[in-house]
C-alpha positions in Angstrom: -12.6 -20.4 -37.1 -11.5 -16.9 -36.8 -8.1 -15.9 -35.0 -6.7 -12.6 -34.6 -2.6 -13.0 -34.6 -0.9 -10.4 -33.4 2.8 -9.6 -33.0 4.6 -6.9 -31.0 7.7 -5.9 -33.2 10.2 -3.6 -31.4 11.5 -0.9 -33.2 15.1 -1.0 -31.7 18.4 -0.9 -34.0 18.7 -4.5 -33.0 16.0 -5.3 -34.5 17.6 -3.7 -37.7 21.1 -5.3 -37.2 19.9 -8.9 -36.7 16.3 -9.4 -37.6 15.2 -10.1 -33.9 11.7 -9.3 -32.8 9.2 -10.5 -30.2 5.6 -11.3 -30.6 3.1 -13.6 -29.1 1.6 -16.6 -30.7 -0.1 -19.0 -30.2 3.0 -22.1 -30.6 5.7 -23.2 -29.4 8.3 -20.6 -28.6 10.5 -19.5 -32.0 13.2 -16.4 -31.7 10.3 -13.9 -32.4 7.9 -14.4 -29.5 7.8 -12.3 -26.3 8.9 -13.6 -23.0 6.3 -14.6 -20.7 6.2 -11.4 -18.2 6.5 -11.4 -14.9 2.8 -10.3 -14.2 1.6 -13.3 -16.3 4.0 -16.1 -14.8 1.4 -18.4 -12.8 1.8 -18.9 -8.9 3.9 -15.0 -9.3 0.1 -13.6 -7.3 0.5 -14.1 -3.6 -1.8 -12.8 -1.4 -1.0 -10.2 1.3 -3.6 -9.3 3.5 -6.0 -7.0 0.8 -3.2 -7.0 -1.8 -1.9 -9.1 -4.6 1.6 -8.9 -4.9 3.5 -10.1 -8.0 6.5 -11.7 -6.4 8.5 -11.3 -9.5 8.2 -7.9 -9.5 7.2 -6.9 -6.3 4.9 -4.4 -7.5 0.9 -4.7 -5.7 -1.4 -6.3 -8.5 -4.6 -5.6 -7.2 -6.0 -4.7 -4.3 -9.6 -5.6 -2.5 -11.6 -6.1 0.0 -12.4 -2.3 0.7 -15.3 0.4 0.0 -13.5 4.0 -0.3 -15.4 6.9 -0.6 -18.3 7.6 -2.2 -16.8 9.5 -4.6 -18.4 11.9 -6.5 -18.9 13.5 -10.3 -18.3 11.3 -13.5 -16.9 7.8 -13.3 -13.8 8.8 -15.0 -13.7 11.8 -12.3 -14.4 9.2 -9.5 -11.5 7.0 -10.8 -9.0 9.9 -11.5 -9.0 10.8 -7.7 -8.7 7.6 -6.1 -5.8 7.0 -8.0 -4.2 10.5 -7.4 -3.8 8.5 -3.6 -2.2 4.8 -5.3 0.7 6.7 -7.6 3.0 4.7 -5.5 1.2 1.5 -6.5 0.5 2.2 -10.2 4.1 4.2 -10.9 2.2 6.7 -13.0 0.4 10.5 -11.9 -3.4 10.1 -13.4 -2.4 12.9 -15.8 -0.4 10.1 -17.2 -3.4 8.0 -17.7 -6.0 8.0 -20.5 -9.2 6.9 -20.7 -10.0 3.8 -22.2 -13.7 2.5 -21.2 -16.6 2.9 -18.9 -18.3 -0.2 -18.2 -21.2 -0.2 -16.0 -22.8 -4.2 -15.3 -24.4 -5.5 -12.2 -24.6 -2.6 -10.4 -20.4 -1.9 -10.6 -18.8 0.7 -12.9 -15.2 -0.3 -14.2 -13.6 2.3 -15.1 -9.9 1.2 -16.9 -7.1 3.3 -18.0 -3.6 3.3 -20.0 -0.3 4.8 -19.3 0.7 7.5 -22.1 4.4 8.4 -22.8 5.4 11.1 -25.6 2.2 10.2 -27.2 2.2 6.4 -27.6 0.7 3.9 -25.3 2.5 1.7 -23.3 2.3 -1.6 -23.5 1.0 -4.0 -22.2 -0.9 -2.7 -19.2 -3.8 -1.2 -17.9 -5.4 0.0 -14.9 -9.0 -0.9 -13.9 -10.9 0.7 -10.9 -14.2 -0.9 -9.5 -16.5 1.2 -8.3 -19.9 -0.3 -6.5 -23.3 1.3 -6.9 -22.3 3.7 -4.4 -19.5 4.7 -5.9 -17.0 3.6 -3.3 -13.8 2.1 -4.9 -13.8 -1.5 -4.2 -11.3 -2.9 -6.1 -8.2 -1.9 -8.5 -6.8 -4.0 -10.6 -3.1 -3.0 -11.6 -1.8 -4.1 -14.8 0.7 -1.0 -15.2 4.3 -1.4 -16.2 6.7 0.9 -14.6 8.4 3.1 -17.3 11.0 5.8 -17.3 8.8 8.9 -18.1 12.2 9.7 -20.3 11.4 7.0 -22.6 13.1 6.8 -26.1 9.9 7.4 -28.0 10.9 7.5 -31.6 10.6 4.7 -34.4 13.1 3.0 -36.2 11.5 0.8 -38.5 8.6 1.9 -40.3 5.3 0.1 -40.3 4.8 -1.2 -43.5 8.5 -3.0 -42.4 6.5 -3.9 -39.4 3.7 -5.2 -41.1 6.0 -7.4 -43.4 7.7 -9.2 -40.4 4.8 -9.8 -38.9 3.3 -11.2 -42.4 6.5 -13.7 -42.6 6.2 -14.5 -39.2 2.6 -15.8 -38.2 1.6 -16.5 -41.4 -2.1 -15.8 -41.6 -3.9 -18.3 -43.7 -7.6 -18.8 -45.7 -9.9 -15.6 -46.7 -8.4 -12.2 -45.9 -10.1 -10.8 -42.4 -9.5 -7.3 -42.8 -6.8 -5.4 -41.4 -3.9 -5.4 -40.5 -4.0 -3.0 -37.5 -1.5 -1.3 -36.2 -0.5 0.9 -33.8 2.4 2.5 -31.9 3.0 1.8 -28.3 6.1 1.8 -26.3 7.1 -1.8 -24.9 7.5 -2.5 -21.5 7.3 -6.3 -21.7 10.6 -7.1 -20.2 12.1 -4.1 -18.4 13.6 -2.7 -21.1 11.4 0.1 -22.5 11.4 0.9 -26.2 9.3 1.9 -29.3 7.3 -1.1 -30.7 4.7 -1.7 -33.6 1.5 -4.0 -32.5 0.6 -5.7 -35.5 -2.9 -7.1 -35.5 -3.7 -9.7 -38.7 -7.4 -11.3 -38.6 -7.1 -14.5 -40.6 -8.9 -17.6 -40.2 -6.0 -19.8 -39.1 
């Protein structure tokens, strides 16, 4: 069976002093794995009304049972101006927001964004708006983690260092997969914003 590992390794002078990182695996917790987030804890969704509200956080998850608009021109147009009205719900102005995927099934569009700061994605988190085949909004999921637009964006550790933790760490077994992948996002996990490699290593177990 296939298995893509992946580890989030923070690129934070602490990480140089002592060797701590975070990822996510699949086994039991060790030092390196990420803390579960508040938007992930179960029972955290309560429902308000047409909201979801994380009751960690406070912050509105997703919101239904509504058919704004029609809005009009592209999908990505459509989506952009709804959420020029929720910047108090997503924390971010949707010149912050890029573009990830148009999806259009069963007669709904999903249109789903990212947060961008100084360049680098931040992560995790995205945004998804629902449109129906009218193009009224009729749902939004909100998976956006509130960042200082301030941010420290610059890297510490290189990522061929980042690569190598995340090779001692998980471990990947059997025939290579390909990669790894990796890219540069800014980590917003646990409230404490910071420059962070995702390492990505396909490998059969």
């Amino acid at each position: 069976m296939r298995y893509f590992l992946h580890t989030v390794i923070l690129a934070a002078m602490a990480l140089l002093l002592t060797g701590i990182g975070y990822a996510q695996k699949p086994t039991a917790r060790s030092p390196l794995e990420t803390a579960d987030l508040p938007i992930d804890l179960p029972g955290m969704g309560e429902q308000q009304g047409t909201q979801v509200i994380n009751k960690a956080t406070g912050r509105i998850e997703s919101l239904f049972g509504m058919a704004l608009g029609p809005f009009s021109g592209s999908p990505e147009q459509a989506a952009r101006e709804y959420l020029s009205k929720l910047t108090e719900v997503t924390g971010y102005m949707p010149k912050d927001l890029v573009l990830l995927r148009v999806i259009e099934s069963l007669g709904q569009t999903f249109v789903t964004f990212e947060a961008r700061i100084g360049g680098l994605p931040v992560y995790p988190g995205e945004t998804v708006v629902t449109f129906d085949d009218k193009m009224r909004a009729v749902f939004l999921y909100n998976g956006l983690m509130p960042v200082d637009l301030k941010s420290n964006t610059g890297m510490t550790i290189s990522e061929s260092f980042a690569v190598q933790i995340a090779r001692d760490y998980l471990k990947p077994t059997g025939r290579d997969q390909g990669g790894p992948f990796t890219r540069a996002v800014l980590w917003a996990g646990d409230g404490n914003p910071r420059p962070a490699w995702k390492v990505v290593i396909p490998a059969e177990s």
